[in-house]
ZAKEVO-812374 format. One record per residue: residue number from 0; residue in three letters; x, y, z of N, C-alpha, C, O in turn. Coordinates in steps of 0.02 Angstrom, whole numbers. Layout:
ZAKEVO-812374
ATOM    n  res    n_c1    n_c2    n_c3   ca_c1   ca_c2   ca_c3    c_c1    c_c2    c_c3    o_c1    o_c2    o_c3
ATOM  NUM  Ala       X       Y       Z       X       Y       Z       X       Y       Z       X       Y       Z
...
END
This chain:
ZAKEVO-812374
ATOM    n  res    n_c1    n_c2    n_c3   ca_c1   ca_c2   ca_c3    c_c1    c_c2    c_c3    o_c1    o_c2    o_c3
ATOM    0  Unk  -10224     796    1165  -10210     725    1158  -10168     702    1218  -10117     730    1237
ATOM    1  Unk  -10191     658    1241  -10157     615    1305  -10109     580    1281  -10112     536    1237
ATOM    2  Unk  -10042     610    1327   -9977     535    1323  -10007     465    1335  -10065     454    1353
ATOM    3  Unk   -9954     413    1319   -9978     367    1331   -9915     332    1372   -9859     356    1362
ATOM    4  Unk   -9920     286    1411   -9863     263    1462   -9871     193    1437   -9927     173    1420
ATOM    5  Unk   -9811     151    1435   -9804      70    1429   -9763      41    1496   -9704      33    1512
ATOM    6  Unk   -9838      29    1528   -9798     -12    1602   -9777     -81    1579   -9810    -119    1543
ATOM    7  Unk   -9696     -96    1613   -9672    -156    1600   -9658    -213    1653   -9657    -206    1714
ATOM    8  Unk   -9644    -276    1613   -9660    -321    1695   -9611    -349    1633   -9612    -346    1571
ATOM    9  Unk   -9553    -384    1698   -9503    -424    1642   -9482    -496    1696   -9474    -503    1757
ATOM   10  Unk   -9480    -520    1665   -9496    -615    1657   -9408    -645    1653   -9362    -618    1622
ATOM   11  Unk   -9407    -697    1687   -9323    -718    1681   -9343    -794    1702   -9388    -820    1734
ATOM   12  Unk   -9275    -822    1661   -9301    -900    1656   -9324    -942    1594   -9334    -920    1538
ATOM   13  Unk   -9328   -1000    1612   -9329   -1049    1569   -9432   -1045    1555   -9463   -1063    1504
ATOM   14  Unk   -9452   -1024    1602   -9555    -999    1584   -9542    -956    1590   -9584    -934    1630
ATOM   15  Unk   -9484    -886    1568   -9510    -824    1553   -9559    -825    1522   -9605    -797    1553
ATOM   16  Unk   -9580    -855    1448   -9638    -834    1409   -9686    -851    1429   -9711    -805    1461
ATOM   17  Unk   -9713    -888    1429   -9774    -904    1484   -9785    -872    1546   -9841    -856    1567
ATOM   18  Unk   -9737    -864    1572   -9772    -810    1646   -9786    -780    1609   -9846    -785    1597
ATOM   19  Unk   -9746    -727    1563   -9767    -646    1549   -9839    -661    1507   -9885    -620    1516
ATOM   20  Unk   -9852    -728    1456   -9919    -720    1438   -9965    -733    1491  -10021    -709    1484
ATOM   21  Unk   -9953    -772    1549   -9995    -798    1608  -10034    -720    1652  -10089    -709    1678
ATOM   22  Unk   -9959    -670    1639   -9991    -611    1672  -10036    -567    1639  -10085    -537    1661
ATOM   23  Unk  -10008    -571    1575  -10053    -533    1517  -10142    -542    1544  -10189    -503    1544
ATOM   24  Unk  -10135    -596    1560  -10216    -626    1579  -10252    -578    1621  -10309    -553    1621
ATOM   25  Unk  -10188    -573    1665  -10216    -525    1746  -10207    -461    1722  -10252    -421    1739
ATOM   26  Unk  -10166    -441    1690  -10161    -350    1655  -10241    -338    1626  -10276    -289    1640
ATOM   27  Unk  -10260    -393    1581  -10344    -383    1556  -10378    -393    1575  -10426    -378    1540
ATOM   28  Unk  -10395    -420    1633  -10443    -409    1708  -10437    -355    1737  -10486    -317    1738
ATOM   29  Unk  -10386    -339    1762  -10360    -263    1787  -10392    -213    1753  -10422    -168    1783
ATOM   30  Unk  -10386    -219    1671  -10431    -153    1624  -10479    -172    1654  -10501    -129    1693
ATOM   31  Unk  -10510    -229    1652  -10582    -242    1630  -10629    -201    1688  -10679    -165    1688
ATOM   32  Unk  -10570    -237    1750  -10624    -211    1828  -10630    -146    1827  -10685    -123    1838
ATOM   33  Unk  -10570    -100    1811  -10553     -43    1814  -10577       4    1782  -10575      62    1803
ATOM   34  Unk  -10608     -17    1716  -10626       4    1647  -10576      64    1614  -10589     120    1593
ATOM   35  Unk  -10524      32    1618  -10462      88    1579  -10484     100    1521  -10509      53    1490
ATOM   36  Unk  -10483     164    1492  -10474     214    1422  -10447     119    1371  -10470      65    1355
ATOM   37  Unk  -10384     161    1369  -10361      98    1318  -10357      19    1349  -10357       7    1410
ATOM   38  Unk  -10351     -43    1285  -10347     -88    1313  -10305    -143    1274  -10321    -199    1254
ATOM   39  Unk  -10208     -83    1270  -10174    -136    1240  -10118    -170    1290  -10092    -140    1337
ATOM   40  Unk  -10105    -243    1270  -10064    -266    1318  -10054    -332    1274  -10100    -353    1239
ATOM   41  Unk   -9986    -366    1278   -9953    -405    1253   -9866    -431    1290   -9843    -403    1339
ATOM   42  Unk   -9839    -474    1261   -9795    -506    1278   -9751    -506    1234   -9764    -529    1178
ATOM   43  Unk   -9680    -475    1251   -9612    -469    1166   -9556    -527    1228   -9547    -523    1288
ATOM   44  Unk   -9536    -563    1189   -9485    -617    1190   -9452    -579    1192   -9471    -533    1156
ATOM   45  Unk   -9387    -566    1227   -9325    -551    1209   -9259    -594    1198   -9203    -576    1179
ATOM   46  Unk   -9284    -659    1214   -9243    -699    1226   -9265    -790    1254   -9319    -807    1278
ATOM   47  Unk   -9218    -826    1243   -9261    -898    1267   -9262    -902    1326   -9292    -948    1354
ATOM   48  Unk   -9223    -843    1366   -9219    -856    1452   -9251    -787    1463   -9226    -763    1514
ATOM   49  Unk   -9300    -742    1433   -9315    -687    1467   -9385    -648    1405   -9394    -641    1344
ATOM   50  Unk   -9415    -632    1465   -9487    -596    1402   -9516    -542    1467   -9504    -544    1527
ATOM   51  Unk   -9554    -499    1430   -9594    -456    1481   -9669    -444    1451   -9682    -425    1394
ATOM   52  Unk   -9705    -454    1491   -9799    -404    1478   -9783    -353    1478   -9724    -342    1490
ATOM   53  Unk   -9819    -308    1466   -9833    -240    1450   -9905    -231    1442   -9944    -270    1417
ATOM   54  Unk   -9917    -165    1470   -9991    -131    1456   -9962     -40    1432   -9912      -6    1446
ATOM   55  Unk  -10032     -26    1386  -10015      45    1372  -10069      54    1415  -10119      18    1421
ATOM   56  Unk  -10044     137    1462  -10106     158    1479  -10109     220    1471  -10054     243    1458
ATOM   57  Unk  -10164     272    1473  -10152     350    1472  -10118     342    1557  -10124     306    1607
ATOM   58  Unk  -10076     409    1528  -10036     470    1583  -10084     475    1629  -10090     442    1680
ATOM   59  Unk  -10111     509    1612  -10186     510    1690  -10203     449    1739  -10222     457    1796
ATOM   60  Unk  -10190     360    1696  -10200     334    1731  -10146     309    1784  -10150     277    1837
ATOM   61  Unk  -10091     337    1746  -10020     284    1777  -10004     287    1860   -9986     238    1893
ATOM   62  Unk  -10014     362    1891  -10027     324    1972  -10068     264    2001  -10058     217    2039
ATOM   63  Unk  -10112     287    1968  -10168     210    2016  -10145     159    1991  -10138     112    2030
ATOM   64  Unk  -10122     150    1914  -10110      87    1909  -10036      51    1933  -10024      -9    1936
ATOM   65  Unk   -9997      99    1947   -9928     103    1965   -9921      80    2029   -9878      47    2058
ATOM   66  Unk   -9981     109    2048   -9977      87    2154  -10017      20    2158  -10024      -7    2214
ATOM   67  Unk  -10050     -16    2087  -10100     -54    2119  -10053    -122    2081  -10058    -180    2102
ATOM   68  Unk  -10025    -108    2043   -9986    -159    1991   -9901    -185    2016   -9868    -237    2014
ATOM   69  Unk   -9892    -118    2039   -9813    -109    2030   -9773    -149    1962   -9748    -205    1962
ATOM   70  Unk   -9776    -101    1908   -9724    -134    1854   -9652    -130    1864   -9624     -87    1897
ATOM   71  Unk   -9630    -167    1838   -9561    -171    1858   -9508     -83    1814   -9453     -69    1837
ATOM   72  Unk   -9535     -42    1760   -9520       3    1728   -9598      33    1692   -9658      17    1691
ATOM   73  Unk   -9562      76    1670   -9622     124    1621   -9585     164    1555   -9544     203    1580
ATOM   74  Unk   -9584     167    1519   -9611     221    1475   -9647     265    1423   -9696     239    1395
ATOM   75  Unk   -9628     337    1403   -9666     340    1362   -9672     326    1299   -9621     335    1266
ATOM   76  Unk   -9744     296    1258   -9782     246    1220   -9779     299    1141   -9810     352    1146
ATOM   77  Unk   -9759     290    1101   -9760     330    1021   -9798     253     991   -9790     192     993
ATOM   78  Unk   -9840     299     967   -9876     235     918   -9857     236     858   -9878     194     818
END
């Protein structure tokens, strides 16, 4: 069974939430072109001035997507 990694992208500001869902858009293009294994990705509020996207991806994929994305953090994903 493959780890799974949660690359993070974090958002600051008064359109934190909206960027981070605006990017969500481009994270599921990214699977799509790419055709990644899994294909979860979403947006958690942390706050009214701050939110981040996130994608899970397998371990195997996280260089390429690491060099092609640059997330701002990572870790590892327990479902």
């Amino acid at each position: 069974m493959s780890k799974k990694i949660k690359l993070i992208w974090e958002f600051r500001g008064p359109t934190a939430e909206n960027t981070a869902k605006h990017h969500v858009i481009h994270l599921n293009d990214y699977i799509a072109i790419e055709k990644l294994n899994l294909k979860q990705t979403a947006v958690e509020a942390v706050s009214e001035f701050s939110a981040s996207a996130y994608m899970i991806i397998e371990e195997s994929d996280m260089p390429k997507v690491k060099a092609a994305l640059k997330p701002h953090r990572g870790q590892y994903y327990n479902e």
